[in-house]
VMD Tcl script that draws the C-alpha trace (Angstrom):
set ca {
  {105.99 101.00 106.58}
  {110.11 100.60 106.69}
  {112.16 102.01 103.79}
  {115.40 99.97 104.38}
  {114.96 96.29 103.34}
  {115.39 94.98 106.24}
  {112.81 96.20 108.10}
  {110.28 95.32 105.27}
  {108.86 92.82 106.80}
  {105.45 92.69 106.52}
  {103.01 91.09 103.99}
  {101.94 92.92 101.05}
  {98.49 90.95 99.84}
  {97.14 93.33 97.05}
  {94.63 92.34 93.94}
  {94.18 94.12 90.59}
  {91.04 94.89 89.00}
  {91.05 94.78 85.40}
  {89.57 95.24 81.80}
  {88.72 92.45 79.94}
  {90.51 91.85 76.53}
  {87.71 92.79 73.59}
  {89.39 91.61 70.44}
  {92.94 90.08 69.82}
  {95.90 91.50 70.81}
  {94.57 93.55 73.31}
  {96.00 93.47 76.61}
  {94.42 94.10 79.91}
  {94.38 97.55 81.45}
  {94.43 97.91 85.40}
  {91.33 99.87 86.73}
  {91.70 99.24 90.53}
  {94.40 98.45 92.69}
  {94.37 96.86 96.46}
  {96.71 96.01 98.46}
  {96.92 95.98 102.56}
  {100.00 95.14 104.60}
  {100.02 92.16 106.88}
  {102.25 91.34 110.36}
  {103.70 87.87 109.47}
  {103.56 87.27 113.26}
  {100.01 88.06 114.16}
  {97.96 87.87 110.78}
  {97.11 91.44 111.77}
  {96.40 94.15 108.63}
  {99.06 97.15 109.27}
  {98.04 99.31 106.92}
  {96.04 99.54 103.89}
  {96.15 101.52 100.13}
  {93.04 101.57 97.50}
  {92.38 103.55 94.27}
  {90.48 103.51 91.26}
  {93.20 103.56 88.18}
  {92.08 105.41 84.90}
  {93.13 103.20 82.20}
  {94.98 105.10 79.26}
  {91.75 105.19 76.64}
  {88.61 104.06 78.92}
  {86.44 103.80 76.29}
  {88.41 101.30 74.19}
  {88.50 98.40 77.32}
  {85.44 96.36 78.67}
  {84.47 97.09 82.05}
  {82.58 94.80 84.32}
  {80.54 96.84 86.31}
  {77.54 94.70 87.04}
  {80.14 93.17 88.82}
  {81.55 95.51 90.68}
  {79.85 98.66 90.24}
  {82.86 100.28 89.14}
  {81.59 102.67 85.83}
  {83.48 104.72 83.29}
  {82.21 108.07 85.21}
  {84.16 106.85 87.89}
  {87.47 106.39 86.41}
  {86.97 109.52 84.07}
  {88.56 111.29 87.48}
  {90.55 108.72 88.85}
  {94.54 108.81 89.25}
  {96.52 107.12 85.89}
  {98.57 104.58 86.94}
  {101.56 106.37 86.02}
  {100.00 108.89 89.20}
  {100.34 106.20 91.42}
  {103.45 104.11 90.28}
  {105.44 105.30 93.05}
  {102.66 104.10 95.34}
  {102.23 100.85 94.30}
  {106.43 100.93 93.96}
  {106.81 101.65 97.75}
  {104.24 99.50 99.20}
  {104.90 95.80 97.03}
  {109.17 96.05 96.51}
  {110.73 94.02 98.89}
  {108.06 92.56 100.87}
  {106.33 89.10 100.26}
  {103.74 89.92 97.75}
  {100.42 87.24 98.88}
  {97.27 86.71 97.01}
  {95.05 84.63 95.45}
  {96.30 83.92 91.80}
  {98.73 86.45 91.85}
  {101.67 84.46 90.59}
  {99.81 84.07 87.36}
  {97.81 87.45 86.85}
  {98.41 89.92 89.44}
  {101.83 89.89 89.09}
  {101.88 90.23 85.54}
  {99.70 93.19 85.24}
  {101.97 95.05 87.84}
  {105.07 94.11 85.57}
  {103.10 95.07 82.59}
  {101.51 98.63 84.08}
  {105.41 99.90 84.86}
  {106.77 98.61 81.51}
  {104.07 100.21 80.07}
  {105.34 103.83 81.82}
  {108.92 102.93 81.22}
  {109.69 102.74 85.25}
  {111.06 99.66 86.96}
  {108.40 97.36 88.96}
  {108.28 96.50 92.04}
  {110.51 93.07 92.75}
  {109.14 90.19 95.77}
  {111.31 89.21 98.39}
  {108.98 85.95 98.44}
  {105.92 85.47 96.69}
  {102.98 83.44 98.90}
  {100.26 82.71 96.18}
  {97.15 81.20 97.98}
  {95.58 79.75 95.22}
  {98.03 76.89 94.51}
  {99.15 76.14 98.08}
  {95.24 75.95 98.62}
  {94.88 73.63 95.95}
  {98.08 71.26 97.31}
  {97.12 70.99 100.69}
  {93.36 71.81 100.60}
  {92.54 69.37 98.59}
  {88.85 69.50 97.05}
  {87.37 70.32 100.78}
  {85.59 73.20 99.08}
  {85.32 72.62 95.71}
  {86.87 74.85 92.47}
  {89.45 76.90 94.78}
  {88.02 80.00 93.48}
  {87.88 82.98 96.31}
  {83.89 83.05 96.15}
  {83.79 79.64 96.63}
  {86.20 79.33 99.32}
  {84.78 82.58 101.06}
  {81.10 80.60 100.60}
  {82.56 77.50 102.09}
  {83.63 79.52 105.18}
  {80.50 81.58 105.44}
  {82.48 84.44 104.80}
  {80.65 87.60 102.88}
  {80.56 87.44 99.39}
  {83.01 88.26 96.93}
  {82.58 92.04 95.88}
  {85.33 92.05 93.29}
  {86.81 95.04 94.42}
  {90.67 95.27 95.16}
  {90.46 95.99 98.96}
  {87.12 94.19 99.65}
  {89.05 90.70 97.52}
  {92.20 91.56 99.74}
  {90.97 91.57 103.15}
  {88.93 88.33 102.24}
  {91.58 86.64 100.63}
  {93.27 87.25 104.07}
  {90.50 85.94 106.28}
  {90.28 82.72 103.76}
  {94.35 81.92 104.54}
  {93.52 81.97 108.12}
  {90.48 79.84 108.07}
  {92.13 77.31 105.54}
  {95.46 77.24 108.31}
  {92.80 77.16 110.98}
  {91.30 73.90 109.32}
  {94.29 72.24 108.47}
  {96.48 73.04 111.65}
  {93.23 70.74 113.26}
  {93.77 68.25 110.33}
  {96.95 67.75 111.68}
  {96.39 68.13 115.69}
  {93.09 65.75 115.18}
  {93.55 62.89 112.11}
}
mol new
graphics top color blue
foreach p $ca { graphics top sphere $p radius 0.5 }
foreach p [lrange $ca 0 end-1] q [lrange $ca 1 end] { graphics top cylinder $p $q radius 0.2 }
display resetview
């Protein structure tokens, strides 16, 4: 990992796992976060970064863990995310920031995490959102878009929802979806 912006050059594809809103005004608290660093030139993962996040009141939020496994026992010890700001700082400012949806949630829940501890996020050089290229140029070859489905359509493994797990596939959907249409193009 560079310090300098100029030699930030790789990828940073990262996902947030978080609480679900349980009555109005509410917002969403981050419980996990992902991310792994990716060559541009080889599609390679560099490096990778993965922690549980205990939310500010844990027992105020809904947690999904049928879906993920992830329990309130298990944050009870885990790093706030004011513990890991710098962290998350260092590894997404400057870089590309990819994922799947992130323009529309990820994103947001990073801006809103450091506003919430008063420190400046983390700004993209470039921002590579798979979810809406994928829907552009895709087209309806596998259905709803969604990562499961797309992962299912590629007879990838299943969505785990899980920061690190949903990173690394979100990676291996990119390159079968440029695999597919780089023959779309070569073929038809």
């Amino acid at each position: 990992m560079g310090s300098s912006s100029e030699d930030r050059f790789e990828i940073a594809f990262f996902d947030v796992e978080t609480t679900k809103p349980t009555r109005p005004g509410q917002g969403r608290a981050i419980f996990e976060f992902g991310a792994i660093l990716v060559c541009p030139r080889t599609a390679v993962e560099l490096y990778s970064y993965s922690t549980l996040v205990k939310p500010t009141d844990i027992f105020l939020h809904s947690f999904v863990s049928c879906v993920n496994g992830i329990t309130r026992d298990a944050l009870a010890s885990a790093p706030t995310f004011l513990d890991i700001a710098d962290s998350v700082y260092n590894l997404l400012h400057r870089r590309v920031w990819a994922g799947h949806n992130i323009e529309r949630f990820d994103s947001a829940r990073i801006r809103e995490a450091f506003a919430e501890i008063d420190k400046p996020a983390p700004e993209p050089k470039a921002t590579f959102d798979s979810l809406p290229l994928l829907e552009e140029r895709f087209g309806n070859r596998a259905g709803d878009m969604k990562l499961a489905t797309l992962a299912n359509y590629f007879e990838l493994e299943q969505q785990r929802h899980r920061s690190l797990d949903d990173v690394r596939l979100n990676l291996e959907v990119v390159k079968n979806c440029a695999t597919v249409l780089f023959w779309v193009i070569l073929l038809f």
